[in-house]
Structure formats: structure tokens, C-alpha cells
N, CA, C and O atoms as a Maestro MAE file, in Angstrom:
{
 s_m_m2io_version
 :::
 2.0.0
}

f_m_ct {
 s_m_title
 :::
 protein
 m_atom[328] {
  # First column is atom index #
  i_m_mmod_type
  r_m_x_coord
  r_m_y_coord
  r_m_z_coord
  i_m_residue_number
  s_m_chain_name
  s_m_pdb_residue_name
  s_m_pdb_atom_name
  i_m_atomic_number
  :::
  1 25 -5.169 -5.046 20.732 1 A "UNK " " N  " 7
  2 3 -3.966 -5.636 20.191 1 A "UNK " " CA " 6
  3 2 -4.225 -6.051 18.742 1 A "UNK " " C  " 6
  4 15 -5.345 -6.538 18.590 1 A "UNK " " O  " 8
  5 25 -3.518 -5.986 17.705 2 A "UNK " " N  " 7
  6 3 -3.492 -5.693 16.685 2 A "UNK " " CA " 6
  7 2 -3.264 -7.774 16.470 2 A "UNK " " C  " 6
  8 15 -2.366 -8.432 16.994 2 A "UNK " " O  " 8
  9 25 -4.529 -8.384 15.452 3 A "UNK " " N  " 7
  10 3 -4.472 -9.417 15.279 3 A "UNK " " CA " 6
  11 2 -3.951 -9.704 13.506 3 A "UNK " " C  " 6
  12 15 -4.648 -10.550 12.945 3 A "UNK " " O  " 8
  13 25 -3.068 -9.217 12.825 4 A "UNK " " N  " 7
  14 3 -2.377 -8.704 11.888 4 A "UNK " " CA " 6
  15 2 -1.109 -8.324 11.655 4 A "UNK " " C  " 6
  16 15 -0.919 -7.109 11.708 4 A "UNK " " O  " 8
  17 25 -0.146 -9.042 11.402 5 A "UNK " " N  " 7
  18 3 1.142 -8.667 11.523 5 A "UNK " " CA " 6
  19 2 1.399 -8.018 10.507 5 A "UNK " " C  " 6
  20 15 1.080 -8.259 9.343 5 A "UNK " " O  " 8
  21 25 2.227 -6.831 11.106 6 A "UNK " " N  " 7
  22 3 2.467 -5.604 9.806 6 A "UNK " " CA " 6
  23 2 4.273 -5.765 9.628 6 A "UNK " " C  " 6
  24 15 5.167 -5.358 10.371 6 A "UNK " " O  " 8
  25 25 4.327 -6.400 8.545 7 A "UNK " " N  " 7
  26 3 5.969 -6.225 8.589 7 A "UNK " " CA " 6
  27 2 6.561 -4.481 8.236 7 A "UNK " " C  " 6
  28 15 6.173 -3.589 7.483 7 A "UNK " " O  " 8
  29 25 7.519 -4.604 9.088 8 A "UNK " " N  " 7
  30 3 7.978 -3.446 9.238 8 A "UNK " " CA " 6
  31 2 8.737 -2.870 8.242 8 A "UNK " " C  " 6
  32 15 9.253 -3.913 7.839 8 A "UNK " " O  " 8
  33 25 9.273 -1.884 7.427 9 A "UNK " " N  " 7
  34 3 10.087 -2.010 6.316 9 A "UNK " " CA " 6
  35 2 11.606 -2.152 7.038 9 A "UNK " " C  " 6
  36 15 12.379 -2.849 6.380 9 A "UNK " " O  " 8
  37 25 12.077 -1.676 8.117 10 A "UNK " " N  " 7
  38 3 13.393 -2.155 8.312 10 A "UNK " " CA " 6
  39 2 13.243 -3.740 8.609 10 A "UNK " " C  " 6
  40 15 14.248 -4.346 8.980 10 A "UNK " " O  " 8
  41 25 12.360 -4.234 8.499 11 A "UNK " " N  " 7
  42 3 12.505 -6.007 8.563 11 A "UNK " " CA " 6
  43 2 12.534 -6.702 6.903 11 A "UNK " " C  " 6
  44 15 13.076 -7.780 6.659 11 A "UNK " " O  " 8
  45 25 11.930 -5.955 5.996 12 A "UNK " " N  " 7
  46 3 11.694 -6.291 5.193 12 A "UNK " " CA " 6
  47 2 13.318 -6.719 3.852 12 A "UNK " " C  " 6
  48 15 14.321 -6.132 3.445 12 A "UNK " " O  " 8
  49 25 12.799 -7.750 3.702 13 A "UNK " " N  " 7
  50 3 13.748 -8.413 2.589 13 A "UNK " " CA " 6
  51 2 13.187 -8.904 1.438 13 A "UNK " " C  " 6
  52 15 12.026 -9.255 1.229 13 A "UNK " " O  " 8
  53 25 14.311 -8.884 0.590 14 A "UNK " " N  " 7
  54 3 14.106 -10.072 -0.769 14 A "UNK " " CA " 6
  55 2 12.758 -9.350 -1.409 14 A "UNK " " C  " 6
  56 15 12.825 -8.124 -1.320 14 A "UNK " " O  " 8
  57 25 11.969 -9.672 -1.818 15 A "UNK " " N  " 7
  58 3 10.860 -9.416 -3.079 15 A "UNK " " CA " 6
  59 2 9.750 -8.843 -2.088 15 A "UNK " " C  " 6
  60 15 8.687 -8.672 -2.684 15 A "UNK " " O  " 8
  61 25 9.715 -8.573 -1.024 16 A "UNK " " N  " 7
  62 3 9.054 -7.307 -0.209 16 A "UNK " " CA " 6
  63 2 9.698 -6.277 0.414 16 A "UNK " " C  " 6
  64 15 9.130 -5.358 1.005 16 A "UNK " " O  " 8
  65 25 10.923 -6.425 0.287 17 A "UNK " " N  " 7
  66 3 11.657 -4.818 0.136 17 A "UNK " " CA " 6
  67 2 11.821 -3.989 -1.682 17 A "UNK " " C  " 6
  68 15 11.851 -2.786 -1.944 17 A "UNK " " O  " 8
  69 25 11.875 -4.835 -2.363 18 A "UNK " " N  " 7
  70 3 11.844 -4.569 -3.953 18 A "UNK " " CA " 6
  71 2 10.363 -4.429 -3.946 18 A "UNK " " C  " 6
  72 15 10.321 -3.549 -4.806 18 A "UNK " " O  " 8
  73 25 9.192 -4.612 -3.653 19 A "UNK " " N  " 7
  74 3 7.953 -4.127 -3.243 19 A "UNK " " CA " 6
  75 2 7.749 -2.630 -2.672 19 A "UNK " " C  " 6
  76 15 7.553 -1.502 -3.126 19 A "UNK " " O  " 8
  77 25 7.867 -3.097 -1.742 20 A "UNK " " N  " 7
  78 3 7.635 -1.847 -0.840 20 A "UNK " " CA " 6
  79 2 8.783 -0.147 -1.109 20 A "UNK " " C  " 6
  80 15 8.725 1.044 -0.802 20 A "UNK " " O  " 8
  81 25 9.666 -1.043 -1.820 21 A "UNK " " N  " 7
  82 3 10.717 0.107 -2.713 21 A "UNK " " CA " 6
  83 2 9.870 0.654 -3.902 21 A "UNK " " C  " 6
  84 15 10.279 1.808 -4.032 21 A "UNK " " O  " 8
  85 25 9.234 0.508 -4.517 22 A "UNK " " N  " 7
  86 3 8.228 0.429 -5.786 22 A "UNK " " CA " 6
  87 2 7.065 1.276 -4.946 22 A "UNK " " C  " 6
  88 15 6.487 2.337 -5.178 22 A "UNK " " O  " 8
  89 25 7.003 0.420 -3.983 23 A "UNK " " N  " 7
  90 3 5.179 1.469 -3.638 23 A "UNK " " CA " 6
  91 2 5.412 2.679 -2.920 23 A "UNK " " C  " 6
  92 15 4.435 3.381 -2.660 23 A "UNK " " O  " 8
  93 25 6.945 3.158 -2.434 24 A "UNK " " N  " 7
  94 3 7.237 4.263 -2.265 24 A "UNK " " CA " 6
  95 2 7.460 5.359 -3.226 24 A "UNK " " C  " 6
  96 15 6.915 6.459 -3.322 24 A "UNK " " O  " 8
  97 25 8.535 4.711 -4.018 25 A "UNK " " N  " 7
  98 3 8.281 5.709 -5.585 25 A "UNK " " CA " 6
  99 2 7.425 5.670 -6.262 25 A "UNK " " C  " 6
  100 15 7.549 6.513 -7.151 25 A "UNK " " O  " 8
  101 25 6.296 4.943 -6.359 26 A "UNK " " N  " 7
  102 3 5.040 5.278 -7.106 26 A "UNK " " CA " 6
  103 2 4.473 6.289 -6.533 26 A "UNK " " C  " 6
  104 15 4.437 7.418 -7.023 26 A "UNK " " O  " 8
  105 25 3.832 5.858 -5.106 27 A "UNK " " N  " 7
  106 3 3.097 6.525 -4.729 27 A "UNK " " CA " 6
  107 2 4.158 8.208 -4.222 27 A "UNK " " C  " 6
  108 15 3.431 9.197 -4.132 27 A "UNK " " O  " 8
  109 25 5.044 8.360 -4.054 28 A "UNK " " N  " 7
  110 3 5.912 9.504 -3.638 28 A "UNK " " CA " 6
  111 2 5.759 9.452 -2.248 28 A "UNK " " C  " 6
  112 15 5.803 10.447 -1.524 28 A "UNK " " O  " 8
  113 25 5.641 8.700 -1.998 29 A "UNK " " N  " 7
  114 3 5.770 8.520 -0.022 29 A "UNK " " CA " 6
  115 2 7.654 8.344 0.385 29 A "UNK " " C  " 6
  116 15 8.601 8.227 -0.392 29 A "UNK " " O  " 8
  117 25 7.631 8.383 1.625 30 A "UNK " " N  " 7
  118 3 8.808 8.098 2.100 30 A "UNK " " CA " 6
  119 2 8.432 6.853 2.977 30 A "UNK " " C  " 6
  120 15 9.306 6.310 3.653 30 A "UNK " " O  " 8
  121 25 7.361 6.476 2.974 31 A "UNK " " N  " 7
  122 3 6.902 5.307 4.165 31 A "UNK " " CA " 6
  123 2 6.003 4.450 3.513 31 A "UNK " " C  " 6
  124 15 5.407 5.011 2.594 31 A "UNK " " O  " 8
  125 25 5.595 2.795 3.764 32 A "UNK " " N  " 7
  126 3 4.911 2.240 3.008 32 A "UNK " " CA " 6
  127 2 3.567 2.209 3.739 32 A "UNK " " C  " 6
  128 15 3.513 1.550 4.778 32 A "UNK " " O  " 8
  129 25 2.575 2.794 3.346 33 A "UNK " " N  " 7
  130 3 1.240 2.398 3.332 33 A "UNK " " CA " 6
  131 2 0.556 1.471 4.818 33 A "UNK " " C  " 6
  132 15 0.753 0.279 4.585 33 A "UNK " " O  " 8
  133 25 0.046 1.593 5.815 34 A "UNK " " N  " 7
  134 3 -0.406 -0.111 6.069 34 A "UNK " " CA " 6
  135 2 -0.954 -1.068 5.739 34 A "UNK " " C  " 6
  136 15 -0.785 -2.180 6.239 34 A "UNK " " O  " 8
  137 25 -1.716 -0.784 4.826 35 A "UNK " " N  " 7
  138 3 -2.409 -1.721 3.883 35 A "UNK " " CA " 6
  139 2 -1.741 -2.472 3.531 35 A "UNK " " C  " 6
  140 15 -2.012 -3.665 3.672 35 A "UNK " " O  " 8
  141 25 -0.508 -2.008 2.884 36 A "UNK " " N  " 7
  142 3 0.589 -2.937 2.248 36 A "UNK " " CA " 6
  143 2 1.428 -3.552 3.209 36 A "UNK " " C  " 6
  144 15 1.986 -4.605 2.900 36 A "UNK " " O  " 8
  145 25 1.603 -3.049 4.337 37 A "UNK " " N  " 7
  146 3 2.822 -3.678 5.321 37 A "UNK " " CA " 6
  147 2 1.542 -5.043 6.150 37 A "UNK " " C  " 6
  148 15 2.044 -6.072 6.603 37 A "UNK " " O  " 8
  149 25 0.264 -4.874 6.218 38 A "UNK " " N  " 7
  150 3 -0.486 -5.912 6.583 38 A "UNK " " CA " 6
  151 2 -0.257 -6.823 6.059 38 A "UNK " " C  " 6
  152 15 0.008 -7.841 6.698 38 A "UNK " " O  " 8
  153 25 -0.274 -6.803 4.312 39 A "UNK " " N  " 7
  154 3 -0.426 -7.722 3.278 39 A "UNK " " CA " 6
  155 2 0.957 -8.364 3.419 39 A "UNK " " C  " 6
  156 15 1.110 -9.571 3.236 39 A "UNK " " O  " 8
  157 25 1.601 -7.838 3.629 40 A "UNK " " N  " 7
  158 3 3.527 -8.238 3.221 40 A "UNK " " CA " 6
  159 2 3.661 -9.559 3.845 40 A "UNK " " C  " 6
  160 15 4.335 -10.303 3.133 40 A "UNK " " O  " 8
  161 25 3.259 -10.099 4.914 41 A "UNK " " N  " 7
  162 3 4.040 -11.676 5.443 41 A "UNK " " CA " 6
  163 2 3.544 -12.487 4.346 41 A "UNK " " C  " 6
  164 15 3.937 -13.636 4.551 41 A "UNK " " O  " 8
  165 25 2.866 -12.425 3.282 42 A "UNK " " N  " 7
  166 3 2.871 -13.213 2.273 42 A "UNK " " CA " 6
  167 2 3.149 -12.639 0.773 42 A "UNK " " C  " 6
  168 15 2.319 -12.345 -0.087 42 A "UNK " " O  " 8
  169 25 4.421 -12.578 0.730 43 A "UNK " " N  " 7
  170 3 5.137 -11.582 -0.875 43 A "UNK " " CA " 6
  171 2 4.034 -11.729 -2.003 43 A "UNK " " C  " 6
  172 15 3.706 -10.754 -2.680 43 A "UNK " " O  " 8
  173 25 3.356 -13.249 -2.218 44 A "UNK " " N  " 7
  174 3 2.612 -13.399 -2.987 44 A "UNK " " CA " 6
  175 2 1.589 -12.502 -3.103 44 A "UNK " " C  " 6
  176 15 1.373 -11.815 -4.101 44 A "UNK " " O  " 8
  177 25 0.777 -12.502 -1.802 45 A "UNK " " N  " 7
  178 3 -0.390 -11.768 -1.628 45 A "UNK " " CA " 6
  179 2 -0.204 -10.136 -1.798 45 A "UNK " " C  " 6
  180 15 -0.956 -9.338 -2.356 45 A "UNK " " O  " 8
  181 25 0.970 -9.928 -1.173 46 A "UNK " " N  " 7
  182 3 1.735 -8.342 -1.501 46 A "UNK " " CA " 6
  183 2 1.602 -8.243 -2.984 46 A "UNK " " C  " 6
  184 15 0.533 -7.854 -3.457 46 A "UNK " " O  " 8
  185 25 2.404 -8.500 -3.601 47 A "UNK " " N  " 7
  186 3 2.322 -8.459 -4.960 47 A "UNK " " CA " 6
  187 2 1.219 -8.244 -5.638 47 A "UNK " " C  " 6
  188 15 1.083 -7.300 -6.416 47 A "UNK " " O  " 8
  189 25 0.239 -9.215 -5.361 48 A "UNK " " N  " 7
  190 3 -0.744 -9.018 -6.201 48 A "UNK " " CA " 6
  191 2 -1.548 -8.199 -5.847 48 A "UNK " " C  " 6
  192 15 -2.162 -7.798 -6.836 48 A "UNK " " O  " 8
  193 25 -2.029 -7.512 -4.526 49 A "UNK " " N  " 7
  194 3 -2.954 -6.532 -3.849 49 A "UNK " " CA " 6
  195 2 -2.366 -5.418 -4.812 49 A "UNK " " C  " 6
  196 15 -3.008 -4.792 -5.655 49 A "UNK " " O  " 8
  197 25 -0.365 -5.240 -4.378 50 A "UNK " " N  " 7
  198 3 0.393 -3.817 -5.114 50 A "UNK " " CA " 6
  199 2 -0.253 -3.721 -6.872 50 A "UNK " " C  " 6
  200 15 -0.430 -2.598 -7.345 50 A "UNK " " O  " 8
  201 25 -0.614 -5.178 -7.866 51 A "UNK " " N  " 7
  202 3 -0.478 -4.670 -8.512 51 A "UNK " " CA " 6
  203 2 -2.114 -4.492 -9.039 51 A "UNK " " C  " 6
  204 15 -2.412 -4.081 -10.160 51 A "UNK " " O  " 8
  205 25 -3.037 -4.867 -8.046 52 A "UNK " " N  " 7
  206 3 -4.465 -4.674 -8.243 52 A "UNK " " CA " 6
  207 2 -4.820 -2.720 -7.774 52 A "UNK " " C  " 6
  208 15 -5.437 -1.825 -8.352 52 A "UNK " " O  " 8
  209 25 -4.107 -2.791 -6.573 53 A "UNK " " N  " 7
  210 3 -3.796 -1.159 -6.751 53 A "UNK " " CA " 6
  211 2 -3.521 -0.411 -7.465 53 A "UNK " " C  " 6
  212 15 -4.236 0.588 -7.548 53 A "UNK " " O  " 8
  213 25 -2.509 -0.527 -8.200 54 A "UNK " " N  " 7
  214 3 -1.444 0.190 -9.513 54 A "UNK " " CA " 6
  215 2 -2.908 0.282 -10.516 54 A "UNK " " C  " 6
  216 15 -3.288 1.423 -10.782 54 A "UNK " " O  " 8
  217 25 -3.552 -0.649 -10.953 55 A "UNK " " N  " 7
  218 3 -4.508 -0.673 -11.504 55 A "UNK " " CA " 6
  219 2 -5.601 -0.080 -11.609 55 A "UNK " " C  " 6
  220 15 -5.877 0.409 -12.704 55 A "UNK " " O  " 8
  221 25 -6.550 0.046 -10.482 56 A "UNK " " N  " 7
  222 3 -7.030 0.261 -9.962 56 A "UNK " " CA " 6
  223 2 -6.863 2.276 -9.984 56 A "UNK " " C  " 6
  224 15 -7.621 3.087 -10.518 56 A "UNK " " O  " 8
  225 25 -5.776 2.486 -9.307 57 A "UNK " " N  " 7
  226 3 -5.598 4.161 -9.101 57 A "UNK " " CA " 6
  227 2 -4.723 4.690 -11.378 57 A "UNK " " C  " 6
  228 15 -4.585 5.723 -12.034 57 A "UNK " " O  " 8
  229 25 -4.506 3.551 -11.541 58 A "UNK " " N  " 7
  230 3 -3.794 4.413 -12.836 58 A "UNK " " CA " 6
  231 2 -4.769 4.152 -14.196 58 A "UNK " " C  " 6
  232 15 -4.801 4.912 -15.164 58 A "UNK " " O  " 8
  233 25 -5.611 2.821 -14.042 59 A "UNK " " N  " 7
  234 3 -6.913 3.019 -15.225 59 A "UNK " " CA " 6
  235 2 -8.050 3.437 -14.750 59 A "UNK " " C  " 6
  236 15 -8.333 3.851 -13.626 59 A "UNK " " O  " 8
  237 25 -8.912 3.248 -16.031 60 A "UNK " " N  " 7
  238 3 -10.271 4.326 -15.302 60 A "UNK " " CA " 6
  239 2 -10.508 5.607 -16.148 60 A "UNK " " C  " 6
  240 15 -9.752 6.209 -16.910 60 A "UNK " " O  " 8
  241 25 -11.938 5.862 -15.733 61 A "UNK " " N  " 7
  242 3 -11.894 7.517 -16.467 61 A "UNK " " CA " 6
  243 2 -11.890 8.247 -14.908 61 A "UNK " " C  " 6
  244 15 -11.819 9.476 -14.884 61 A "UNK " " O  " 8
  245 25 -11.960 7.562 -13.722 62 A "UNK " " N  " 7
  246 3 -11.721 8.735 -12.957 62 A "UNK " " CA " 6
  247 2 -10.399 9.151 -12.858 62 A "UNK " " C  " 6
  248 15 -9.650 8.308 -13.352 62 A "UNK " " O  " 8
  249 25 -9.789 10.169 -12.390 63 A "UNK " " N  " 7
  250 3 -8.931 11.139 -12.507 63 A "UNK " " CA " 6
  251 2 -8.126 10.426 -11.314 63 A "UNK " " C  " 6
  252 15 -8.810 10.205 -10.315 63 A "UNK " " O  " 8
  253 25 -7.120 10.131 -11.275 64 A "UNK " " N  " 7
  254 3 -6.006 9.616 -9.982 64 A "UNK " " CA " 6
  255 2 -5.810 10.367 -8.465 64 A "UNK " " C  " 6
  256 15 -5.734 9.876 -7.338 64 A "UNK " " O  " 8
  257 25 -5.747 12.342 -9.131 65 A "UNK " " N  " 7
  258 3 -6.014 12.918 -7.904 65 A "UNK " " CA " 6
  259 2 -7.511 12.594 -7.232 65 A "UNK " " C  " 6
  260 15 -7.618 12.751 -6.015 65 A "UNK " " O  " 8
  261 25 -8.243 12.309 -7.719 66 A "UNK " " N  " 7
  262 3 -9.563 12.024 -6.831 66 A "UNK " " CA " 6
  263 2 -9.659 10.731 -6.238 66 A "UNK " " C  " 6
  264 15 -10.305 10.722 -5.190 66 A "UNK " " O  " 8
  265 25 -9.179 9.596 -6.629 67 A "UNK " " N  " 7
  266 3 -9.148 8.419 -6.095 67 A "UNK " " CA " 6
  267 2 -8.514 8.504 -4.907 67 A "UNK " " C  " 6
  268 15 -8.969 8.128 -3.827 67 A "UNK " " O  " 8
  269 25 -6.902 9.263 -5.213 68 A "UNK " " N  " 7
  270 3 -6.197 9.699 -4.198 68 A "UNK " " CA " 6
  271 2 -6.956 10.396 -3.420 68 A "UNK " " C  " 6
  272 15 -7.280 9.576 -2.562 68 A "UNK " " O  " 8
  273 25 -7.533 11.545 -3.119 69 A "UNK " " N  " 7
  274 3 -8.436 12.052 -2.017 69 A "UNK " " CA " 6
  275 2 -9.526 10.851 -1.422 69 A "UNK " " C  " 6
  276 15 -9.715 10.652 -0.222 69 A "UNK " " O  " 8
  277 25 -10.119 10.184 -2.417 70 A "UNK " " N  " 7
  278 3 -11.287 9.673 -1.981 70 A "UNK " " CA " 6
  279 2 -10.485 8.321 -0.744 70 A "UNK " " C  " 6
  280 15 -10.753 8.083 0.434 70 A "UNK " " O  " 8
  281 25 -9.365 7.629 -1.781 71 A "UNK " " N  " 7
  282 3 -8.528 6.787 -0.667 71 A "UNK " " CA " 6
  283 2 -8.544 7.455 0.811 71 A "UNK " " C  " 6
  284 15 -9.024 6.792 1.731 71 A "UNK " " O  " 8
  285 25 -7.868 9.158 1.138 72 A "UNK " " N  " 7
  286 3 -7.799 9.677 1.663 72 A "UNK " " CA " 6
  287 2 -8.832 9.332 3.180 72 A "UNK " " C  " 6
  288 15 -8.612 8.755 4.246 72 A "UNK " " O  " 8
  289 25 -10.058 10.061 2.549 73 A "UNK " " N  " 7
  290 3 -11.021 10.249 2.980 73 A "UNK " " CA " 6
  291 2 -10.999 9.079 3.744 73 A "UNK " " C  " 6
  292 15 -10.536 9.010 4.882 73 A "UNK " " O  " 8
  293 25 -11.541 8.087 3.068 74 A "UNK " " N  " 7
  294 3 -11.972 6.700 3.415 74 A "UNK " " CA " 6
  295 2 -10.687 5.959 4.832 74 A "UNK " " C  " 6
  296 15 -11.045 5.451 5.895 74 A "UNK " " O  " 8
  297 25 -9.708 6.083 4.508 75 A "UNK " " N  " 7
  298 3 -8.562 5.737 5.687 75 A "UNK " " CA " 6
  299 2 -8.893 6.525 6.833 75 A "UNK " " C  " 6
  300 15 -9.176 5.989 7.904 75 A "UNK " " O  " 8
  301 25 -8.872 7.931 6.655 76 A "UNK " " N  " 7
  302 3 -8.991 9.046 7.643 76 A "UNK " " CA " 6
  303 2 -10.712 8.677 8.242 76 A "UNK " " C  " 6
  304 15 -10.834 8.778 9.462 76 A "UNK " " O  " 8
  305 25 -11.915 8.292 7.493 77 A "UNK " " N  " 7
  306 3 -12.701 7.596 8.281 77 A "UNK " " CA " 6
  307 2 -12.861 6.291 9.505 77 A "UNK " " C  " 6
  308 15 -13.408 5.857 10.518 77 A "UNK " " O  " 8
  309 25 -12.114 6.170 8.684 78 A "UNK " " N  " 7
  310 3 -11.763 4.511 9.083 78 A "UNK " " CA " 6
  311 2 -10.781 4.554 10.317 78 A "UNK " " C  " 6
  312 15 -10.668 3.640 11.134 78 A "UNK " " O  " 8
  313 25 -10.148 5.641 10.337 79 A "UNK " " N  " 7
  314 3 -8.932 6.073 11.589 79 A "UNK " " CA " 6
  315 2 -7.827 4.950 10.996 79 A "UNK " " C  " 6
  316 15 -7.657 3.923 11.653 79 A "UNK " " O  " 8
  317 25 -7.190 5.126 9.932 80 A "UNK " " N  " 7
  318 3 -6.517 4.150 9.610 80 A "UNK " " CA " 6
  319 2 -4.469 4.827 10.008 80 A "UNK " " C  " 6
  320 15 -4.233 6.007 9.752 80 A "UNK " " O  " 8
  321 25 -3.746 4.267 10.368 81 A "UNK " " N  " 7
  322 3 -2.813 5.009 10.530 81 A "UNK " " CA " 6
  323 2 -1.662 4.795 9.103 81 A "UNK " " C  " 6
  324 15 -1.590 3.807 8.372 81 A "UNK " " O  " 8
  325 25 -0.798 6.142 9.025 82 A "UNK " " N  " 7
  326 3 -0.247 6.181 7.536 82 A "UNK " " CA " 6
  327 2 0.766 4.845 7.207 82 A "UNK " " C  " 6
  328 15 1.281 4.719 6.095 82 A "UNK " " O  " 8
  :::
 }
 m_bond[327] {
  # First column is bond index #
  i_m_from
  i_m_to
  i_m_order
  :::
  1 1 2 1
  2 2 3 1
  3 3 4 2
  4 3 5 1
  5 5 6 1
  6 6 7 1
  7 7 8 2
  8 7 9 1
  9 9 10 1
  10 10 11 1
  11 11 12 2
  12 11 13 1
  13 13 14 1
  14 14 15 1
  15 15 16 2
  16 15 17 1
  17 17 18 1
  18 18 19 1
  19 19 20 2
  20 19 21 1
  21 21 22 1
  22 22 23 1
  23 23 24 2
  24 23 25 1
  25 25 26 1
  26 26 27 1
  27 27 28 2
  28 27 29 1
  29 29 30 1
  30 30 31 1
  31 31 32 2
  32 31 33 1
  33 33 34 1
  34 34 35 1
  35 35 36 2
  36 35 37 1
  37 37 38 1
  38 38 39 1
  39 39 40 2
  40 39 41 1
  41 41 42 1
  42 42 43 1
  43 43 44 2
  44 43 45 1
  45 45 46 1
  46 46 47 1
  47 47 48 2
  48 47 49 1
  49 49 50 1
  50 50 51 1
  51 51 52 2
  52 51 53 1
  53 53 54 1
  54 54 55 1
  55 55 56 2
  56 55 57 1
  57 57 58 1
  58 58 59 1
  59 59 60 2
  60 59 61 1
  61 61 62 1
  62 62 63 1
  63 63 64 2
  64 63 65 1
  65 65 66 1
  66 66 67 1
  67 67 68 2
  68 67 69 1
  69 69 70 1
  70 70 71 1
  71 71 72 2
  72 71 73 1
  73 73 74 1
  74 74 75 1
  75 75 76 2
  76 75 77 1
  77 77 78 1
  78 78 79 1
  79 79 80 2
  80 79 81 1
  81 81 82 1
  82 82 83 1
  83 83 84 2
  84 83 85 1
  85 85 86 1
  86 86 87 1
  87 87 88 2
  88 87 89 1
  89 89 90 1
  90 90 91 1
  91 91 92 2
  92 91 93 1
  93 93 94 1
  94 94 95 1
  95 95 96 2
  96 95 97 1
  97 97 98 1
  98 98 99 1
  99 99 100 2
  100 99 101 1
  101 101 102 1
  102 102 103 1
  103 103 104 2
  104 103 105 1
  105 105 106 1
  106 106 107 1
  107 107 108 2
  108 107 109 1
  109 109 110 1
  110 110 111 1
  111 111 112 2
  112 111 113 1
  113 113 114 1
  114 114 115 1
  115 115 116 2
  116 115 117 1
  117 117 118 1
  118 118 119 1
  119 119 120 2
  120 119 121 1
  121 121 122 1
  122 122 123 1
  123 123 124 2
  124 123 125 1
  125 125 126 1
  126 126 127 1
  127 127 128 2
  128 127 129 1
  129 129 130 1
  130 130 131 1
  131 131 132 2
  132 131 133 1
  133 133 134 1
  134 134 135 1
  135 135 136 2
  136 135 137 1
  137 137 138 1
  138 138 139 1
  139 139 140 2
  140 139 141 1
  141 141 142 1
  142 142 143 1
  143 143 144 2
  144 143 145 1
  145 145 146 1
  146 146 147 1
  147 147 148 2
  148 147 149 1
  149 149 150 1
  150 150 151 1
  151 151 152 2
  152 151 153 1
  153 153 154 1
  154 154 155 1
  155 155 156 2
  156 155 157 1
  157 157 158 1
  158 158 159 1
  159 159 160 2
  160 159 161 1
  161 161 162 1
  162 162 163 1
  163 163 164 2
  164 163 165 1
  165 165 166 1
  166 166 167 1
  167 167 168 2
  168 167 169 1
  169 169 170 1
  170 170 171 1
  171 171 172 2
  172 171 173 1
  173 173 174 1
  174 174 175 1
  175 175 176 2
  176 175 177 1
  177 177 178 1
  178 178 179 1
  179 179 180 2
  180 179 181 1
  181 181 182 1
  182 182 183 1
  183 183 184 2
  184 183 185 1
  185 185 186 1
  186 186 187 1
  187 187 188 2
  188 187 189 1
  189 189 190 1
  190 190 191 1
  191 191 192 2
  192 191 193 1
  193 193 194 1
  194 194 195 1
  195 195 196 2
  196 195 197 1
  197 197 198 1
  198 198 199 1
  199 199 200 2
  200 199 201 1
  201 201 202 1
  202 202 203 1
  203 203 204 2
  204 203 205 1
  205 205 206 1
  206 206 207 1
  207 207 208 2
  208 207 209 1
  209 209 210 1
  210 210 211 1
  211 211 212 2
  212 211 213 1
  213 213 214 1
  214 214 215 1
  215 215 216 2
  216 215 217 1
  217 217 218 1
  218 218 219 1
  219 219 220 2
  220 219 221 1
  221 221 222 1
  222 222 223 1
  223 223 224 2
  224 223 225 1
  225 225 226 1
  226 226 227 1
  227 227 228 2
  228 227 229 1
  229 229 230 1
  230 230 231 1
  231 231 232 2
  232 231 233 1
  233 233 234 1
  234 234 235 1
  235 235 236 2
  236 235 237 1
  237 237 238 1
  238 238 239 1
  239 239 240 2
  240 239 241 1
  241 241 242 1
  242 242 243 1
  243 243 244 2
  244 243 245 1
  245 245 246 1
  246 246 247 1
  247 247 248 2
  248 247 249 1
  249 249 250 1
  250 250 251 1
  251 251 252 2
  252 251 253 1
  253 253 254 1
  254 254 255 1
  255 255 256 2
  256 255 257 1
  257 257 258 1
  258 258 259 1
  259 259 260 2
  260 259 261 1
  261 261 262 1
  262 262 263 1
  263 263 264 2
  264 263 265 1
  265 265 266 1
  266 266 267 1
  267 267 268 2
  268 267 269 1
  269 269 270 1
  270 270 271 1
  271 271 272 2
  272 271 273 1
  273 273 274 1
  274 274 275 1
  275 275 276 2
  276 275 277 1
  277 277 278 1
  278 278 279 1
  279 279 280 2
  280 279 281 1
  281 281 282 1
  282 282 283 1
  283 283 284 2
  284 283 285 1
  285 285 286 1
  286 286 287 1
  287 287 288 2
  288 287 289 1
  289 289 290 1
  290 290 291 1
  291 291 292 2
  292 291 293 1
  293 293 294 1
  294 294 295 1
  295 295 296 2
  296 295 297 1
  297 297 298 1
  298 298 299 1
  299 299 300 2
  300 299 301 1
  301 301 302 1
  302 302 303 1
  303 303 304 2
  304 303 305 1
  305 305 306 1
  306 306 307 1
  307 307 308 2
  308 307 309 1
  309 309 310 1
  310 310 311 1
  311 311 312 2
  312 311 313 1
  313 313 314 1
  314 314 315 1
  315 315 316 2
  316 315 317 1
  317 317 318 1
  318 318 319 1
  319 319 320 2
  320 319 321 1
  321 321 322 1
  322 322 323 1
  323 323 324 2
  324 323 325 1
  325 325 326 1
  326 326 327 1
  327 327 328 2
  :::
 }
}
């Protein structure tokens, strides 16, 4: 049993639906992440994880498609679900 509440995006309101609206068109998903729906019962903490991410995958000299794979990798180890 999952000790982590994942808000759902049809639950989601106010400044974690304007979130999770953002981390869909960034990332080109149609669905938000779980990482991010873990983080969400606290908008604050959402926020700032979304924008340590944004960071994170868009500076750097590594290349974004590889972070993106390596993210990949690492979830798909981890058995993480999308």
C-alpha cells in the first residue's frame, strides 16, 4: 500500500493544476509524471521540486535528450510507474 499520496490530476486545483498544466507542456506528456503528483499535496513543495527540475534538465552542458533517456532508464529501474 502506497504510504504517499499522489494527487490525482482530475482532483487537482488552484496553483497545482496551473502546475501540473506547465509540466505537461513542457515536458510534451499528456499525463503528469509521479514524481510530481507525489510532491503535489504541498503546492509549495510542487513548485519548487517543478522548478529544480526545469533546471536541472534545461542547464548544463549535458544535452536534454540524454538526461531524458538517463531519467528514463533510472524510473524504468526503479519500476517506477508513468
Amino acid at each position: 500500500m502506497p504510504t504517499i499520496h499522489l494527487v490525482a490530476e482530475r482532483a487537482a486545483t488552484g496553483r497545482v493544476r496551473e502546475i501540473y498544466d506547465e509540466i505537461k507542456a513542457v515536458l510534451g506528456t499528456s499525463f503528469v509524471p509521479v514524481n510530481f503528483r507525489a510532491a503535489a499535496h504541498n503546492p509549495d513543495h510542487l513548485e519548487a521540486y517543478w522548478r529544480q527540475y526545469k533546471s536541472i534538465m534545461e542547464e548544463g552542458s549535458v544535452a536534454k535528450p540524454i538526461k531524458e533517456i538517463l531519467a528514463m532508464v533510472v524510473s524504468a529501474l526503479n519500476n517506477c510507474e508513468p
